[in-house]
ZADO-1210 file (C-alpha; in nm, 4 decimals, padded with zeros to 6 digits):
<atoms>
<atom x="05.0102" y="-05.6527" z="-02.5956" code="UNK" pos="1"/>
<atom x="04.8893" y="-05.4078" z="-02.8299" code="UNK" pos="2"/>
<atom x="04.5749" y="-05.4190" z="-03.0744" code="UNK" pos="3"/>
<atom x="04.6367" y="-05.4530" z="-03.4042" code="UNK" pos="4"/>
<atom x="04.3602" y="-05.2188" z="-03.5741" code="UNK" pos="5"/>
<atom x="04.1930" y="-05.2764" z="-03.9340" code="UNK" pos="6"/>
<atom x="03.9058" y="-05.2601" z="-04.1426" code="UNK" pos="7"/>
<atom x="03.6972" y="-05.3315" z="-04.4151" code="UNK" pos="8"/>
<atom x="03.9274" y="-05.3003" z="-04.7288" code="UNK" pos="9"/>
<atom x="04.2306" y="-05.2505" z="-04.5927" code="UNK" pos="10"/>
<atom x="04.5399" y="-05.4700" z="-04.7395" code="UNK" pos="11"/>
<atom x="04.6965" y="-05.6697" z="-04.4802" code="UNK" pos="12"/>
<atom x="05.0470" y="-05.8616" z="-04.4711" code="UNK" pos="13"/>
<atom x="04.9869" y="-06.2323" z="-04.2824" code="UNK" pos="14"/>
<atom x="05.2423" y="-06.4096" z="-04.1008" code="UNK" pos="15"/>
<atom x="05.2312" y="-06.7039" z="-04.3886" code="UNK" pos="16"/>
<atom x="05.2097" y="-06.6742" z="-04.7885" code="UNK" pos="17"/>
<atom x="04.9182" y="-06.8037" z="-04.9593" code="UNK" pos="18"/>
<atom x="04.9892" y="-07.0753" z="-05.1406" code="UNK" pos="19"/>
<atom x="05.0262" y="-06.8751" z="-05.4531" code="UNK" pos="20"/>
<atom x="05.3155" y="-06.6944" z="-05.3008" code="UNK" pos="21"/>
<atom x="05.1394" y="-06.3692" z="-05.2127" code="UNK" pos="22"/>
<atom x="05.1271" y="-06.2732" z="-04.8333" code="UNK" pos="23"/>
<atom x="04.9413" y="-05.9554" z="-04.9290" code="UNK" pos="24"/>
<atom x="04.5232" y="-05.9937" z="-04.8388" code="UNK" pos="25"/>
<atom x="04.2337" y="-05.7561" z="-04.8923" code="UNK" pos="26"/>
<atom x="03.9402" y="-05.7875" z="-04.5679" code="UNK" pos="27"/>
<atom x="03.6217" y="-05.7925" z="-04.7632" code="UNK" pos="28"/>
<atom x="03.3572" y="-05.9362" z="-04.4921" code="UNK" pos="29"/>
<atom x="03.4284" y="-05.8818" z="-04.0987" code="UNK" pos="30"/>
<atom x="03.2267" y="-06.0178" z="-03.8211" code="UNK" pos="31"/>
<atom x="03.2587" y="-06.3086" z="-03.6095" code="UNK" pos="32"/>
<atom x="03.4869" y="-06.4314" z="-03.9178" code="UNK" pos="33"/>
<atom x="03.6248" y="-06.2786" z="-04.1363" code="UNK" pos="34"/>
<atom x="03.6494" y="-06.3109" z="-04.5230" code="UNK" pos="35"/>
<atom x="03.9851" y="-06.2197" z="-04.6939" code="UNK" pos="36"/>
<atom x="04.1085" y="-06.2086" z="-05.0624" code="UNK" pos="37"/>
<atom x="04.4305" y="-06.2958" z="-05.1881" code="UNK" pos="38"/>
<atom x="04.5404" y="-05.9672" z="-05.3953" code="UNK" pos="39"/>
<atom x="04.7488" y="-06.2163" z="-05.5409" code="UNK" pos="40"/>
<atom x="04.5063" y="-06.4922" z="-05.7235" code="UNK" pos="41"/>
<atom x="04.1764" y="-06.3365" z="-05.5532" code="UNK" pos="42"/>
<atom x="04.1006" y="-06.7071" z="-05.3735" code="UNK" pos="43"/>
<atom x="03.8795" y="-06.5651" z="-05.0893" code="UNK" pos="44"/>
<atom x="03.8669" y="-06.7665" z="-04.7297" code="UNK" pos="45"/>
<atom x="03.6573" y="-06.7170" z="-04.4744" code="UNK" pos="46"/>
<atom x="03.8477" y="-06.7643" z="-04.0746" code="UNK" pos="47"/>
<atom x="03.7677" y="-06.6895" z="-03.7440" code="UNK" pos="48"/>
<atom x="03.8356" y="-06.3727" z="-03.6175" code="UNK" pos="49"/>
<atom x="04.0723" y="-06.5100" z="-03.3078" code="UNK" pos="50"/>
<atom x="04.2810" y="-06.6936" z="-03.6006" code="UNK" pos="51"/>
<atom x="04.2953" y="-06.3707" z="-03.8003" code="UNK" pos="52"/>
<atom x="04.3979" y="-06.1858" z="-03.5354" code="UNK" pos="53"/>
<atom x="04.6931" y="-06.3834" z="-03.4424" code="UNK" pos="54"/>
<atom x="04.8414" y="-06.4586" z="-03.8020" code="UNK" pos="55"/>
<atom x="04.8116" y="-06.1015" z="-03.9129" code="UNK" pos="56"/>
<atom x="05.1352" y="-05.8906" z="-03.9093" code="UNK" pos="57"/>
<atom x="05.0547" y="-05.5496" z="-04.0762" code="UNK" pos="58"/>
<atom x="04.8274" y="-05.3114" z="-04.1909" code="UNK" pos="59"/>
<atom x="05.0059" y="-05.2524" z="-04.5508" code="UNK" pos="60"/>
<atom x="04.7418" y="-05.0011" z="-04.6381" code="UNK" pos="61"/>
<atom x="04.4537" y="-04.8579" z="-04.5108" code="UNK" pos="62"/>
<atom x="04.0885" y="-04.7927" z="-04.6827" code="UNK" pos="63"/>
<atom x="04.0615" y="-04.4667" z="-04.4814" code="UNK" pos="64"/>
<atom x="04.3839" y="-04.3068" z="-04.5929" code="UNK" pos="65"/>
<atom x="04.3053" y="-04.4426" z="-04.9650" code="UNK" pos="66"/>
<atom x="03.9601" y="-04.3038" z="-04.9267" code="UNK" pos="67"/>
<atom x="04.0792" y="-03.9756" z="-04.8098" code="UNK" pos="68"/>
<atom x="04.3573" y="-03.9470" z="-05.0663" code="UNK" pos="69"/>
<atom x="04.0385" y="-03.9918" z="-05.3342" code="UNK" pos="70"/>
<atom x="03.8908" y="-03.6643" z="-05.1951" code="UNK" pos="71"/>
<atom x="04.0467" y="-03.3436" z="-05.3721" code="UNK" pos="72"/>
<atom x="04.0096" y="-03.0073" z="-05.2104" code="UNK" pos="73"/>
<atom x="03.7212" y="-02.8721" z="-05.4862" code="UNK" pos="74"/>
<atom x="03.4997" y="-03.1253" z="-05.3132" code="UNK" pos="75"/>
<atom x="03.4414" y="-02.9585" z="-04.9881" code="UNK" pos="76"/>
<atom x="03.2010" y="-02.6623" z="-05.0981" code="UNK" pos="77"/>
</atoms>
């Protein structure tokens, strides 16, 4: 089975909606748990990392590839 790969601030898509109807969630803390936030109503909740792992579908988007899209060309002198 392969590893599903994320980060802190990506936007991930979850295998259930929140109860506000958004299935959309922002990583904000990782560790042994880790925090997300609803981009929906911004309700945070902290779960285990094993439970994360399992109910998380997609990566929607990335922080890398929004942090690199940030960075114009003028920047590297």
């Amino acid at each position: 089975m392969e590893r599903k790969v994320f980060q802190l601030g990506d936007i991930v898509q979850m295998k259930k909606n929140h109860p506000c109807g958004s299935n959309e969630m922002e990583i904000i803390r990782m560790g042994m748990d880790i925090r997300i936030k609803c981009v929906g109503c911004k309700h945070s909740v902290l779960i285990p990392r094993a439970k994360f792992e399992k109910n998380m579908k997609k990566v929607l988007r990335s922080a890398e590839a929004e942090m690199g899209a940030d960075a114009s060309p003028n920047d590297l002198t």
